[in-house]
C-alpha positions as CSV (number, residue, x, y, z in Angstrom):
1,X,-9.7,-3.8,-11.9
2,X,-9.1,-5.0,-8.3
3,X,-6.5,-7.6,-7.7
4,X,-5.8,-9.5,-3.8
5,X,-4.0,-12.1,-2.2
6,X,-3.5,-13.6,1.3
7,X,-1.4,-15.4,3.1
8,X,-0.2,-16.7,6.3
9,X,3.0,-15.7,8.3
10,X,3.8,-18.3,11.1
11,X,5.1,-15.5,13.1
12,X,3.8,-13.0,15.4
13,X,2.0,-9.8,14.0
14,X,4.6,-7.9,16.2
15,X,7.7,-9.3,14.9
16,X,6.2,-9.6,11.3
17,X,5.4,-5.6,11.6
18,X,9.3,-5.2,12.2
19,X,10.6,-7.9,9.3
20,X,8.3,-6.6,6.7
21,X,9.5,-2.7,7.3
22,X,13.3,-4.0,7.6
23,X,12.1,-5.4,4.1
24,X,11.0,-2.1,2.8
25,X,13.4,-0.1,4.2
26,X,16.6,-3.0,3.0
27,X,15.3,-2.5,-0.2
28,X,14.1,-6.0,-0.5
29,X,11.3,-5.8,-0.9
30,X,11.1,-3.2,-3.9
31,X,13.5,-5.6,-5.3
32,X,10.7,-8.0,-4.8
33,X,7.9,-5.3,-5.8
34,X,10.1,-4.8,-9.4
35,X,11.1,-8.6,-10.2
36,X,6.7,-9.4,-10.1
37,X,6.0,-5.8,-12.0
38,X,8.6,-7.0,-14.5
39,X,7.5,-10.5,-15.0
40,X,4.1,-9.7,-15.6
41,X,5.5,-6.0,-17.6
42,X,7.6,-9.3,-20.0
43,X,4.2,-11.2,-20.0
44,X,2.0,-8.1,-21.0
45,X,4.4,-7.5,-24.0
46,X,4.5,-11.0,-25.2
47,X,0.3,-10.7,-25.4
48,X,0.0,-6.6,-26.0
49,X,-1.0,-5.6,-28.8
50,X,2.2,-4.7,-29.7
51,X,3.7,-8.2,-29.5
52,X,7.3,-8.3,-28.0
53,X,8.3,-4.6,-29.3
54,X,12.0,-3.9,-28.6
55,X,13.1,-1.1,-27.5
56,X,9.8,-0.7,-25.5
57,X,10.6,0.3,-21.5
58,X,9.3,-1.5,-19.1
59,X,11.4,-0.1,-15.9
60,X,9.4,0.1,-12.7
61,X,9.2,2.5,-10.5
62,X,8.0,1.0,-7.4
63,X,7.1,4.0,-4.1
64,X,6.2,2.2,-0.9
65,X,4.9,4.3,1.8
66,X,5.8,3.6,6.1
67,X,4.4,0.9,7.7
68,X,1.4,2.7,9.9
69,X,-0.2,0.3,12.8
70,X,-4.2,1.1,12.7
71,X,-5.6,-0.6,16.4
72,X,-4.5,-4.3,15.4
73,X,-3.4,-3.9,11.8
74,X,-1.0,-2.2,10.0
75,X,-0.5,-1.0,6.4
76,X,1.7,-0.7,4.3
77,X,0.7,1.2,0.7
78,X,2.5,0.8,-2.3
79,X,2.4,1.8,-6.0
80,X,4.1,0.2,-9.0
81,X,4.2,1.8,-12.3
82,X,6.2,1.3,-15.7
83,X,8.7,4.1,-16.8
84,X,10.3,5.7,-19.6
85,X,9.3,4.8,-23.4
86,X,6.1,2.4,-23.8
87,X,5.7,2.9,-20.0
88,X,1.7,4.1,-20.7
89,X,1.3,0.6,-22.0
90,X,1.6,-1.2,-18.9
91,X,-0.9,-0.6,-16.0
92,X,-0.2,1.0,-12.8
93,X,-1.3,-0.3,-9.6
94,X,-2.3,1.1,-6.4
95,X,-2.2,-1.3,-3.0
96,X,-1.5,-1.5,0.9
97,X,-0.3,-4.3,2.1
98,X,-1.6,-5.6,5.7
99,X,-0.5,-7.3,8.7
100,X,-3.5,-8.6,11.1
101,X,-2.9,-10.8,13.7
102,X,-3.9,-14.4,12.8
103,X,-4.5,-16.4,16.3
104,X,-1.7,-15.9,18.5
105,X,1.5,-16.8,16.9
106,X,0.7,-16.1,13.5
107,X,-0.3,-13.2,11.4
108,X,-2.7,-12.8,8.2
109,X,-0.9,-11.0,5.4
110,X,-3.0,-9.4,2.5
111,X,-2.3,-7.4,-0.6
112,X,-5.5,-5.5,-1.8
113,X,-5.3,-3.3,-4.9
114,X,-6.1,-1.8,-8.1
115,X,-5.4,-1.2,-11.2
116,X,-6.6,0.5,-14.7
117,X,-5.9,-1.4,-18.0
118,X,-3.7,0.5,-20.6
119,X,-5.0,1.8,-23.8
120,X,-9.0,2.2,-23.2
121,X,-11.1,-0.5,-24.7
122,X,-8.6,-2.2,-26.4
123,X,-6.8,-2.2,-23.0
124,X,-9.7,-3.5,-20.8
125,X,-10.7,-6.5,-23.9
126,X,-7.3,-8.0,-23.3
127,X,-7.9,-7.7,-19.5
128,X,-11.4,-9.4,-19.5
129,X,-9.7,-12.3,-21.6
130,X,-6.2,-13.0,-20.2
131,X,-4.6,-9.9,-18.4
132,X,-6.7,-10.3,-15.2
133,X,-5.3,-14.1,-14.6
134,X,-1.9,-13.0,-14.9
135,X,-2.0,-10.2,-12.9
136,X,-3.7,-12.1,-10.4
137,X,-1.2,-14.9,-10.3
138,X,1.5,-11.9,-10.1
139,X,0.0,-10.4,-6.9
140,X,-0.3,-13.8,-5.7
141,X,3.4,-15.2,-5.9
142,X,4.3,-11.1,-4.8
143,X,2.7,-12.0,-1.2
144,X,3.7,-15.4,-1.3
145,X,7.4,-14.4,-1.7
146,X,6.6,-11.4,1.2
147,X,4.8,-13.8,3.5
148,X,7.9,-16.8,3.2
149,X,10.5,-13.5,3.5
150,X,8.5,-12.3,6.8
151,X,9.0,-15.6,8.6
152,X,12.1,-16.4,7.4
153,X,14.2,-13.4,7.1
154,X,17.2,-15.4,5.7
155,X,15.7,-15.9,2.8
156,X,15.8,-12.1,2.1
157,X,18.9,-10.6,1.5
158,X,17.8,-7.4,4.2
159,X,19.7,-5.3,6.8
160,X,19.5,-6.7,10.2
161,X,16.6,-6.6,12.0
162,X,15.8,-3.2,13.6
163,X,15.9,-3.9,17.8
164,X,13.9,-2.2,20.5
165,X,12.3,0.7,19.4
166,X,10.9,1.4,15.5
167,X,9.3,4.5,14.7
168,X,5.7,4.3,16.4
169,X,6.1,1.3,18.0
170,X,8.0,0.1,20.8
171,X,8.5,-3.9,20.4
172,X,9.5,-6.8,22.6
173,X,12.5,-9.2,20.7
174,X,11.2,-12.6,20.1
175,X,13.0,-15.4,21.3
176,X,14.0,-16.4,18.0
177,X,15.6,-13.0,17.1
178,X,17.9,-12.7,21.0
């Protein structure tokens, strides 16, 4: 099943390219990436099959790969999955997260991905009635939470900003971060 959601940054795409790797690399946002997983992982048990089983594991392992600039984008992918006991229940999915520059001073940030409903038919009949929307509405308060993080880095809890030079990418400082 394929899952999106949008939104924009009112910052520039190279200043949001730096804040949304210091994210990633401050650990923010896999905090982030595991609080959604694990609010729709507490959701999924509630309407599984399986009802609220205790004992059932629903840690997340959350892999994010570099921020790579393509021409006038740049993507980030990730990958949530569920661990441990009961961890086949819950679905794992694969995404990148982008950055495109929206006008001048702002910037367009999108989550595309997928994902494969657990237990076969059984799996994808709970999907078609309900398991769709709430993944859905996950992804969508995920990127919402990036995307107000990205223009307002006080609101994450994240190293300070990387200066100057990151990686592939040599960046001017905007005024708001001298």
């Amino acid at each position: 099943m394929f899952v999106g959601a949008e939104t924009v940054v009112d910052v520039i795409f190279d200043v949001a390219q730096v804040r949304l790797a210091n994210l990633a690399r401050g650990g923010w946002l896999a905090d982030a990436s595991d609080d959604a997983y694990g609010e729709l992982g507490q959701t999924l048990a509630r309407v599984g099959p399986l009802g609220s089983a205790p004992g059932v594991s629903r840690l997340v392992d959350v892999h994010f790969r570099d921020l790579v600039r393509h021409g006038r984008l740049a993507v980030m992918a990730l990958r949530w999955e569920a661990t441990g006991p009961g961890g086949g229940l819950f679905p794992a999915m694969d995404a990148d997260l982008t950055l495109l520059p929206h006008g001048e001073d702002r910037t367009l940030l999108t989550l595309t991905g997928a994902y494969r409903p657990p237990m076969g038919a059984v799996g994808r009949a709970l999907d078609r009635a309900v398991l769709h929307r709430l993944a859905l509405a996950t992804v969508e308060r995920f990127v919402t939470r990036i995307g107000t993080a990205v223009a307002d880095p006080a609101v994450a809890t994240a190293p300070e900003p990387v200066r100057g030079k990151f990686g592939w990418l040599e960046l001017p400082l905007a005024p708001e971060e001298t």
